[in-house]
PyMOL Python script that loads the backbone (N, CA, C, O; Angstrom):
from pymol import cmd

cmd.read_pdbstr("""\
ATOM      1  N   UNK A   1       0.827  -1.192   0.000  1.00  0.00           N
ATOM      2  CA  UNK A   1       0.000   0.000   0.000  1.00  0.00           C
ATOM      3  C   UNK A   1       0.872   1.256   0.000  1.00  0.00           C
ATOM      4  O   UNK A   1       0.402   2.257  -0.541  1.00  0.00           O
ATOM      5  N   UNK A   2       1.845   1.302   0.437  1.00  0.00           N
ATOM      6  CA  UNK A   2       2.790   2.856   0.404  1.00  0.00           C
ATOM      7  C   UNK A   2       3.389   2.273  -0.886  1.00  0.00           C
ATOM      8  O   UNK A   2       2.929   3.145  -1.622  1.00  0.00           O
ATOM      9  N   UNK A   3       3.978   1.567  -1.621  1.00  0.00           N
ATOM     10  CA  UNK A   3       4.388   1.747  -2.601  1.00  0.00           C
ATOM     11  C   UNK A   3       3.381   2.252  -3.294  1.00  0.00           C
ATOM     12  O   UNK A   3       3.973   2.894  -4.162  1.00  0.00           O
ATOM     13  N   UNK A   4       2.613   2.342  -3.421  1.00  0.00           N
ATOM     14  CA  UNK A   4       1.469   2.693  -4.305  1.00  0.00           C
ATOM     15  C   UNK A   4       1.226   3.876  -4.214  1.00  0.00           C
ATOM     16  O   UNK A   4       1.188   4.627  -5.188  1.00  0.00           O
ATOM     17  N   UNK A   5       0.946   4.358  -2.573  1.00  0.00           N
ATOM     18  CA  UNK A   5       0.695   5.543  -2.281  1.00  0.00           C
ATOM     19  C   UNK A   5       2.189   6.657  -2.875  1.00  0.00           C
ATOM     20  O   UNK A   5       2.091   7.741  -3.451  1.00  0.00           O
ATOM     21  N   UNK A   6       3.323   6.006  -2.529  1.00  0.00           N
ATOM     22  CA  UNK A   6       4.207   6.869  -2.378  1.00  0.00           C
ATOM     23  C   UNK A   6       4.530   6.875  -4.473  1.00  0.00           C
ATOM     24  O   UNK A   6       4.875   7.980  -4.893  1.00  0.00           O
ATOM     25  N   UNK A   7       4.440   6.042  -5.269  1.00  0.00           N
ATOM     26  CA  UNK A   7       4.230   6.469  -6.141  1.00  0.00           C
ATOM     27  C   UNK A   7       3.122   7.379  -7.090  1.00  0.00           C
ATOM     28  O   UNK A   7       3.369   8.090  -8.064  1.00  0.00           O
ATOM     29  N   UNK A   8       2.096   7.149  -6.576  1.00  0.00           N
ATOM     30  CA  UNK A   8       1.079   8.312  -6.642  1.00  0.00           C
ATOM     31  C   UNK A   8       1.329   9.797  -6.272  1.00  0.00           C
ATOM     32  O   UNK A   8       0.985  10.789  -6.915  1.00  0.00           O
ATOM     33  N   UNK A   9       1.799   9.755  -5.451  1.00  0.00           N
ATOM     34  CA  UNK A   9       2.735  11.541  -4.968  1.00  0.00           C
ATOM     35  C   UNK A   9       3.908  11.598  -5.885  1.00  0.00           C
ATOM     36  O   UNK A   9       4.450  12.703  -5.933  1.00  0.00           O
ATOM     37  N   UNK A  10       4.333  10.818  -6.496  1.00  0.00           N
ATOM     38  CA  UNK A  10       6.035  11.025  -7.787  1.00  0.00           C
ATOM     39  C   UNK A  10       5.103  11.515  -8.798  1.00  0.00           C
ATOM     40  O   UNK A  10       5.324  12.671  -9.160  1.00  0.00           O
ATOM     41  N   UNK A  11       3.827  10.748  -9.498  1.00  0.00           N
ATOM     42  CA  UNK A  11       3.255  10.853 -10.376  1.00  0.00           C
ATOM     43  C   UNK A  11       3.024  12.595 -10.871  1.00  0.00           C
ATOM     44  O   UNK A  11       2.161  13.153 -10.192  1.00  0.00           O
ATOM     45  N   UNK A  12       3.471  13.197 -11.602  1.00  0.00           N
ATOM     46  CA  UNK A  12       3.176  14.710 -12.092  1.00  0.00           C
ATOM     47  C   UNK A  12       2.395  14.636 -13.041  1.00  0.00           C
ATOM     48  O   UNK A  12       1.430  15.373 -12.835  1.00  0.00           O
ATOM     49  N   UNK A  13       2.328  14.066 -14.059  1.00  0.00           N
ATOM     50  CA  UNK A  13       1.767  13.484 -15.274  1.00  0.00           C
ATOM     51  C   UNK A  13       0.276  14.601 -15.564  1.00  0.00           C
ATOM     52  O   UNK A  13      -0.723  14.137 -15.015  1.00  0.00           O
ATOM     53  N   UNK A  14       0.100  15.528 -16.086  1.00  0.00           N
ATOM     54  CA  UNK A  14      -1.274  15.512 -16.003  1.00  0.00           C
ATOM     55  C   UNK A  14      -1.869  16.637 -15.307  1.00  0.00           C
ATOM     56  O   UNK A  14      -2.897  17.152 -15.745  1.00  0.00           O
ATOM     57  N   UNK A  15      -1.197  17.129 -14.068  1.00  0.00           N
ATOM     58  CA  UNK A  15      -0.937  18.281 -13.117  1.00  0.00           C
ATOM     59  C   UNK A  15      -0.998  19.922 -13.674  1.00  0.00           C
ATOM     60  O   UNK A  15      -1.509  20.846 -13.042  1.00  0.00           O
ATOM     61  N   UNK A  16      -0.452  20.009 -14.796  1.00  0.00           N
ATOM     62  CA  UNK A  16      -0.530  21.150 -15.224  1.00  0.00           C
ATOM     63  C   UNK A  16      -2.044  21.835 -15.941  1.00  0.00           C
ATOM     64  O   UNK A  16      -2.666  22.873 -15.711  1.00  0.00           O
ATOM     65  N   UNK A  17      -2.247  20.738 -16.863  1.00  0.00           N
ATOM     66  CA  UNK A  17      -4.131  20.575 -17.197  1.00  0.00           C
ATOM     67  C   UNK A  17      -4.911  20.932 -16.130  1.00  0.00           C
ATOM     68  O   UNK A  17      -5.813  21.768 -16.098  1.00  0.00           O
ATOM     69  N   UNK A  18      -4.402  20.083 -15.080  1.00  0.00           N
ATOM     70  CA  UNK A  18      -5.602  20.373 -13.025  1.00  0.00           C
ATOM     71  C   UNK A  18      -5.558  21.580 -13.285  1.00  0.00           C
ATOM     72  O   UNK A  18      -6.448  22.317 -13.711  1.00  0.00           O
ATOM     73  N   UNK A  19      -3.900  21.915 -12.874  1.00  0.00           N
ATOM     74  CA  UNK A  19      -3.954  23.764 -12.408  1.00  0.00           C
ATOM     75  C   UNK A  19      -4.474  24.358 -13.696  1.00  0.00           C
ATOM     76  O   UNK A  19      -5.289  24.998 -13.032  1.00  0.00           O
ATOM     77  N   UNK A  20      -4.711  24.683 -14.779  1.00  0.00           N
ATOM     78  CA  UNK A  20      -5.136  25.360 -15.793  1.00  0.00           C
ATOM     79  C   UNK A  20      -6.359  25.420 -15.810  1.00  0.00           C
ATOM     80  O   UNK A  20      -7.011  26.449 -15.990  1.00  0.00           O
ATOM     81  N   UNK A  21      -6.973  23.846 -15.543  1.00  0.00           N
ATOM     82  CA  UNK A  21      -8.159  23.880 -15.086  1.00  0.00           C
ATOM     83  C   UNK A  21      -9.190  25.158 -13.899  1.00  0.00           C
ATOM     84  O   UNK A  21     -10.105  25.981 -13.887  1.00  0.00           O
ATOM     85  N   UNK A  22      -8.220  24.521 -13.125  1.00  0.00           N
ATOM     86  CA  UNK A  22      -8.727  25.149 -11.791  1.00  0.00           C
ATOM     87  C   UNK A  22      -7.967  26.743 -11.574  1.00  0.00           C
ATOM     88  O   UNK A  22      -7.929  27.125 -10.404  1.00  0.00           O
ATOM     89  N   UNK A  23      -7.466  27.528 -12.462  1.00  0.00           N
ATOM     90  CA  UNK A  23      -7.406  28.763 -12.685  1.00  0.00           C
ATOM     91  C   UNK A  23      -8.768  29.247 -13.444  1.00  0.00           C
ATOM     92  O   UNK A  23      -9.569  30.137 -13.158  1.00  0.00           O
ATOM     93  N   UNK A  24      -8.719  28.315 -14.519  1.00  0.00           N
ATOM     94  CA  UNK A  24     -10.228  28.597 -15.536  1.00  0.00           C
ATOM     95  C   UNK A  24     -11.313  29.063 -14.526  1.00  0.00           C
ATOM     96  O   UNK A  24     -11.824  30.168 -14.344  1.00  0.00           O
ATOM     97  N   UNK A  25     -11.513  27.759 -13.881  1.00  0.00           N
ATOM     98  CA  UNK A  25     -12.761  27.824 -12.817  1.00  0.00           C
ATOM     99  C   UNK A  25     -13.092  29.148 -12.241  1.00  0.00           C
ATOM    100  O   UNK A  25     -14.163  29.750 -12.312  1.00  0.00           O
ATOM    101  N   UNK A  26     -11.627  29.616 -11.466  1.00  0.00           N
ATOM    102  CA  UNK A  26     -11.930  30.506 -10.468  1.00  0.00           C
ATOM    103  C   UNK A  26     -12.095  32.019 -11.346  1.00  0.00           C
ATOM    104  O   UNK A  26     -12.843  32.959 -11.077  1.00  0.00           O
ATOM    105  N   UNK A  27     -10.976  31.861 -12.645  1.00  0.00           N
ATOM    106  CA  UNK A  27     -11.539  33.034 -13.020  1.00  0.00           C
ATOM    107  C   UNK A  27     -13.375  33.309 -13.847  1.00  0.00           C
ATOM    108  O   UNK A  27     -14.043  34.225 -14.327  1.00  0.00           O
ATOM    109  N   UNK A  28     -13.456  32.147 -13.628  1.00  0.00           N
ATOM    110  CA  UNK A  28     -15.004  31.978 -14.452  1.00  0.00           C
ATOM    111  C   UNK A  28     -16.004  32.025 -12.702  1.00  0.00           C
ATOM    112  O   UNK A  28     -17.212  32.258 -12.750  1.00  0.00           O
ATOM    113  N   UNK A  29     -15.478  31.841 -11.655  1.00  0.00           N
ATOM    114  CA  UNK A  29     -16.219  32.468 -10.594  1.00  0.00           C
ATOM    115  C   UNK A  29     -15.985  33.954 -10.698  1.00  0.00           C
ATOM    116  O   UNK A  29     -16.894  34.729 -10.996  1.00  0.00           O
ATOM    117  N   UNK A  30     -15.185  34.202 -10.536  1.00  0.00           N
ATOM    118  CA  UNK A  30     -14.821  35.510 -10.586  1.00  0.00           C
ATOM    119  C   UNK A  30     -15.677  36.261 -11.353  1.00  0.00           C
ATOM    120  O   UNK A  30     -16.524  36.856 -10.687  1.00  0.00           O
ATOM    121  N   UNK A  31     -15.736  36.450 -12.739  1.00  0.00           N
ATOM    122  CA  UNK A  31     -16.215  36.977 -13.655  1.00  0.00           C
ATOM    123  C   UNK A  31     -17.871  37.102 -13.317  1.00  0.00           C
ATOM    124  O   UNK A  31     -18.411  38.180 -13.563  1.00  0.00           O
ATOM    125  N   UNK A  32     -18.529  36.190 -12.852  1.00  0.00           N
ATOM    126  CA  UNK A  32     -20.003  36.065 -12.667  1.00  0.00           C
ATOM    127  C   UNK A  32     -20.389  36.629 -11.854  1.00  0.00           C
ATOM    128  O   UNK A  32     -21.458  37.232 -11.942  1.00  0.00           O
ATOM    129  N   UNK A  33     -19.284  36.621 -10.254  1.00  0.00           N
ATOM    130  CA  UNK A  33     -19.764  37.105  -8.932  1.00  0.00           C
ATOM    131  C   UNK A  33     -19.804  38.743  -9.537  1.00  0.00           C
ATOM    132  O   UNK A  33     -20.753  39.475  -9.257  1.00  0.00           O
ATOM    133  N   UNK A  34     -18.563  39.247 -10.463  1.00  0.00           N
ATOM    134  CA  UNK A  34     -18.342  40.910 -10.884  1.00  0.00           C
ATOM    135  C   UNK A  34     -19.773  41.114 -11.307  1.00  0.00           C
ATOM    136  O   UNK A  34     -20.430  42.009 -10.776  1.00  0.00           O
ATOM    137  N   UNK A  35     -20.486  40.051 -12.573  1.00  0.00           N
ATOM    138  CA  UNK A  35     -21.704  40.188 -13.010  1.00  0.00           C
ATOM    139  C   UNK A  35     -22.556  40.457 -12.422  1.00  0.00           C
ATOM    140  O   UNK A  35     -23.088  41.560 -12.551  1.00  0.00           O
ATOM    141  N   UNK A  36     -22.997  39.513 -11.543  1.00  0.00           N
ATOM    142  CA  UNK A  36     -23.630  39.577 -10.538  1.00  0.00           C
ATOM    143  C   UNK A  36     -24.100  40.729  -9.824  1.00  0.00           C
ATOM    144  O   UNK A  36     -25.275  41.087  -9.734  1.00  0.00           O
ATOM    145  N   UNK A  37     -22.718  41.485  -9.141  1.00  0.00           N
ATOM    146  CA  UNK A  37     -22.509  42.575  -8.307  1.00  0.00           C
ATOM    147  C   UNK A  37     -22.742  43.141  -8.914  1.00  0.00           C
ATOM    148  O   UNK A  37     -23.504  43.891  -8.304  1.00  0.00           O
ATOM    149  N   UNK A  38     -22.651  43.636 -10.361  1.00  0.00           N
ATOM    150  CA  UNK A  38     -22.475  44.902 -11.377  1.00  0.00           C
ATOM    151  C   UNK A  38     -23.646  45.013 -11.932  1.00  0.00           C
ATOM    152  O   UNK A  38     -23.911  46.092 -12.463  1.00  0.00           O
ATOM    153  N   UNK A  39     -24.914  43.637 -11.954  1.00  0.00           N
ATOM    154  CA  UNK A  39     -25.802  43.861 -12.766  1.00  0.00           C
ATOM    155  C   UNK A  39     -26.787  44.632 -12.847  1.00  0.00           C
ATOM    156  O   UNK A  39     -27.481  44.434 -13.845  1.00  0.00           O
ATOM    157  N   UNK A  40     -27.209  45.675 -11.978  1.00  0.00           N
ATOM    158  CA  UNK A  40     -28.019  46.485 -12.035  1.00  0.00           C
ATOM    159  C   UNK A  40     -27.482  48.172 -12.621  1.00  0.00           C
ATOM    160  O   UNK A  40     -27.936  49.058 -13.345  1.00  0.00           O
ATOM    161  N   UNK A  41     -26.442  47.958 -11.923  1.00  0.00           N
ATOM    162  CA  UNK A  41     -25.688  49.776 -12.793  1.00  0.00           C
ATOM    163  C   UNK A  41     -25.397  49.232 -14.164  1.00  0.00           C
ATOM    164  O   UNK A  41     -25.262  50.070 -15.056  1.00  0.00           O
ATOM    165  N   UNK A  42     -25.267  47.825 -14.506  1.00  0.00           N
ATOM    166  CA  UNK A  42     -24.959  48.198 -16.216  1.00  0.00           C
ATOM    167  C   UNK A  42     -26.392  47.695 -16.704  1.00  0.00           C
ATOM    168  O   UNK A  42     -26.594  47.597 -17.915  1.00  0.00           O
ATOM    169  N   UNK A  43     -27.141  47.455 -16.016  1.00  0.00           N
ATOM    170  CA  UNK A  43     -28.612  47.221 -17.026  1.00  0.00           C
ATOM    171  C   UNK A  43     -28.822  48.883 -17.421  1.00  0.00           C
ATOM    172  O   UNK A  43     -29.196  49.339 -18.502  1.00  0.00           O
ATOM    173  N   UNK A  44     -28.484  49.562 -16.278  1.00  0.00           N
ATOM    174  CA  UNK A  44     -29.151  51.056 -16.427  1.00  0.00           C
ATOM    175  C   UNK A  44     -28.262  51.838 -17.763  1.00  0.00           C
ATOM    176  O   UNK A  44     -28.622  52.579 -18.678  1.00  0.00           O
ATOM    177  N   UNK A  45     -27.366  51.446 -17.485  1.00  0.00           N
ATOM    178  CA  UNK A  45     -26.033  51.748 -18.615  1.00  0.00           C
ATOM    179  C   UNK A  45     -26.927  51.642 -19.785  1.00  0.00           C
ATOM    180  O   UNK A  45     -27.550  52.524 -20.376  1.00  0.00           O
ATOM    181  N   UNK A  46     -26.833  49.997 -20.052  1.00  0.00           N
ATOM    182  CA  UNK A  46     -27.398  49.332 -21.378  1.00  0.00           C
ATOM    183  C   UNK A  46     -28.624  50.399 -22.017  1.00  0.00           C
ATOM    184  O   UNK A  46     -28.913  50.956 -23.076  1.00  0.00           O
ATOM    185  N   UNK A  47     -29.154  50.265 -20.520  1.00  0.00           N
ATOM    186  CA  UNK A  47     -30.621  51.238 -20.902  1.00  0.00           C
ATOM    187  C   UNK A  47     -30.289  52.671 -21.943  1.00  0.00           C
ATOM    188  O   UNK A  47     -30.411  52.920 -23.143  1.00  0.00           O
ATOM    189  N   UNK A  48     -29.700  53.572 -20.454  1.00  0.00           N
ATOM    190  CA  UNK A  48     -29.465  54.548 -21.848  1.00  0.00           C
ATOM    191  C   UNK A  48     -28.653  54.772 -22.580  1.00  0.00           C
ATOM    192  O   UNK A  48     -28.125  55.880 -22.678  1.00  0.00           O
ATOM    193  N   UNK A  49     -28.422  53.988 -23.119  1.00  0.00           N
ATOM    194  CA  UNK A  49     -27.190  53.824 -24.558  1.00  0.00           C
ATOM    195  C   UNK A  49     -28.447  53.141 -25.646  1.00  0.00           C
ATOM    196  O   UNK A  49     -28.500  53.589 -26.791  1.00  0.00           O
ATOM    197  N   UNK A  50     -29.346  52.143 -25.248  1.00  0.00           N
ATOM    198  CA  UNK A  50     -30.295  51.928 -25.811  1.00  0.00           C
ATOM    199  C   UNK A  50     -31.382  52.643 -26.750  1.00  0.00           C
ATOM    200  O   UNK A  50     -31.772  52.511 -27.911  1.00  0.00           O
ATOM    201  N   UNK A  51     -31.777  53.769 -25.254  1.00  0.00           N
ATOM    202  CA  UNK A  51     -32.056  55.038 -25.328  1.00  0.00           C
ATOM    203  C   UNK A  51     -31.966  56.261 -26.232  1.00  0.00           C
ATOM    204  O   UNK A  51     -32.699  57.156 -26.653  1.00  0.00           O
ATOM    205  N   UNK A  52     -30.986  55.945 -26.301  1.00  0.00           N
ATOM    206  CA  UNK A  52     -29.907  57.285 -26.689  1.00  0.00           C
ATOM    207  C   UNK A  52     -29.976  57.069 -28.493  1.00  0.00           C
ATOM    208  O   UNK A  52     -29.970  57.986 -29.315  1.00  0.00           O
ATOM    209  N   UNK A  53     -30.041  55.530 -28.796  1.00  0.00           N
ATOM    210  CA  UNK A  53     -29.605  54.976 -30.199  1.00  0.00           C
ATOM    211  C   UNK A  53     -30.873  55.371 -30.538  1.00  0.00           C
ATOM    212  O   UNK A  53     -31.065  56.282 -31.343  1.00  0.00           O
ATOM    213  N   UNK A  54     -31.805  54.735 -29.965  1.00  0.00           N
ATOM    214  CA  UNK A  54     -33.022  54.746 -30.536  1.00  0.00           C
ATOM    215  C   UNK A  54     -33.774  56.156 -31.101  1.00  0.00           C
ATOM    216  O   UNK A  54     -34.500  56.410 -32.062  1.00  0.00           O
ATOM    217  N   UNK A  55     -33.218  56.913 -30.009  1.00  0.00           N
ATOM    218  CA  UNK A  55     -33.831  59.072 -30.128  1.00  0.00           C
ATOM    219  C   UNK A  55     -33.125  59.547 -31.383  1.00  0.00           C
ATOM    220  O   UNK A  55     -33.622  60.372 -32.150  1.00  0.00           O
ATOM    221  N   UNK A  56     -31.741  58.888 -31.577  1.00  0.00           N
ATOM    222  CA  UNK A  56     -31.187  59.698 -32.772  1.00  0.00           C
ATOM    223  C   UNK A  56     -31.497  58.590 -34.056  1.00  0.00           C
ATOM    224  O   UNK A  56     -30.507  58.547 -34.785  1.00  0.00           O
ATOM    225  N   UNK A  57     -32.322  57.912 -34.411  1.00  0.00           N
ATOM    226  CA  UNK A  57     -32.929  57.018 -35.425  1.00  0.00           C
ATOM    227  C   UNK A  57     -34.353  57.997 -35.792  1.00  0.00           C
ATOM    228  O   UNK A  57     -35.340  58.204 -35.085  1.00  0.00           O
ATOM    229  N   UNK A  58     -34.066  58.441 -37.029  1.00  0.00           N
ATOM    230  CA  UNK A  58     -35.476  59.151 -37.525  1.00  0.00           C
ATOM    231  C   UNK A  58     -36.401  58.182 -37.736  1.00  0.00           C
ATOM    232  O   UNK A  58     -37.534  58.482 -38.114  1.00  0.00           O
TER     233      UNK A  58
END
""", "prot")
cmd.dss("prot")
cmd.show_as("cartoon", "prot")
cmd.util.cbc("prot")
cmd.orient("prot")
Protein backbone atom coordinates (compact mmCIF):
# COMPACT_ATOMS: atom_id res chain seq x y z
CA UNK A 1 0.00 0.00 0.00
CA UNK A 2 2.79 2.86 0.40
CA UNK A 3 4.39 1.75 -2.60
CA UNK A 4 1.47 2.69 -4.30
CA UNK A 5 0.70 5.54 -2.28
CA UNK A 6 4.21 6.87 -2.38
CA UNK A 7 4.23 6.47 -6.14
CA UNK A 8 1.08 8.31 -6.64
CA UNK A 9 2.74 11.54 -4.97
CA UNK A 10 6.04 11.02 -7.79
CA UNK A 11 3.25 10.85 -10.38
CA UNK A 12 3.18 14.71 -12.09
CA UNK A 13 1.77 13.48 -15.27
CA UNK A 14 -1.27 15.51 -16.00
CA UNK A 15 -0.94 18.28 -13.12
CA UNK A 16 -0.53 21.15 -15.22
CA UNK A 17 -4.13 20.57 -17.20
CA UNK A 18 -5.60 20.37 -13.02
CA UNK A 19 -3.95 23.76 -12.41
CA UNK A 20 -5.14 25.36 -15.79
CA UNK A 21 -8.16 23.88 -15.09
CA UNK A 22 -8.73 25.15 -11.79
CA UNK A 23 -7.41 28.76 -12.69
CA UNK A 24 -10.23 28.60 -15.54
CA UNK A 25 -12.76 27.82 -12.82
CA UNK A 26 -11.93 30.51 -10.47
CA UNK A 27 -11.54 33.03 -13.02
CA UNK A 28 -15.00 31.98 -14.45
CA UNK A 29 -16.22 32.47 -10.59
CA UNK A 30 -14.82 35.51 -10.59
CA UNK A 31 -16.22 36.98 -13.66
CA UNK A 32 -20.00 36.06 -12.67
CA UNK A 33 -19.76 37.10 -8.93
CA UNK A 34 -18.34 40.91 -10.88
CA UNK A 35 -21.70 40.19 -13.01
CA UNK A 36 -23.63 39.58 -10.54
CA UNK A 37 -22.51 42.57 -8.31
CA UNK A 38 -22.47 44.90 -11.38
CA UNK A 39 -25.80 43.86 -12.77
CA UNK A 40 -28.02 46.48 -12.03
CA UNK A 41 -25.69 49.78 -12.79
CA UNK A 42 -24.96 48.20 -16.22
CA UNK A 43 -28.61 47.22 -17.03
CA UNK A 44 -29.15 51.06 -16.43
CA UNK A 45 -26.03 51.75 -18.62
CA UNK A 46 -27.40 49.33 -21.38
CA UNK A 47 -30.62 51.24 -20.90
CA UNK A 48 -29.47 54.55 -21.85
CA UNK A 49 -27.19 53.82 -24.56
CA UNK A 50 -30.29 51.93 -25.81
CA UNK A 51 -32.06 55.04 -25.33
CA UNK A 52 -29.91 57.29 -26.69
CA UNK A 53 -29.61 54.98 -30.20
CA UNK A 54 -33.02 54.75 -30.54
CA UNK A 55 -33.83 59.07 -30.13
CA UNK A 56 -31.19 59.70 -32.77
CA UNK A 57 -32.93 57.02 -35.42
CA UNK A 58 -35.48 59.15 -37.52
Amino acid sequence: MYKVFNKLCQEEKGTTAVEYGLIAGLISVAGLVSFLALGDSLNVIFDLVATTINSTNP
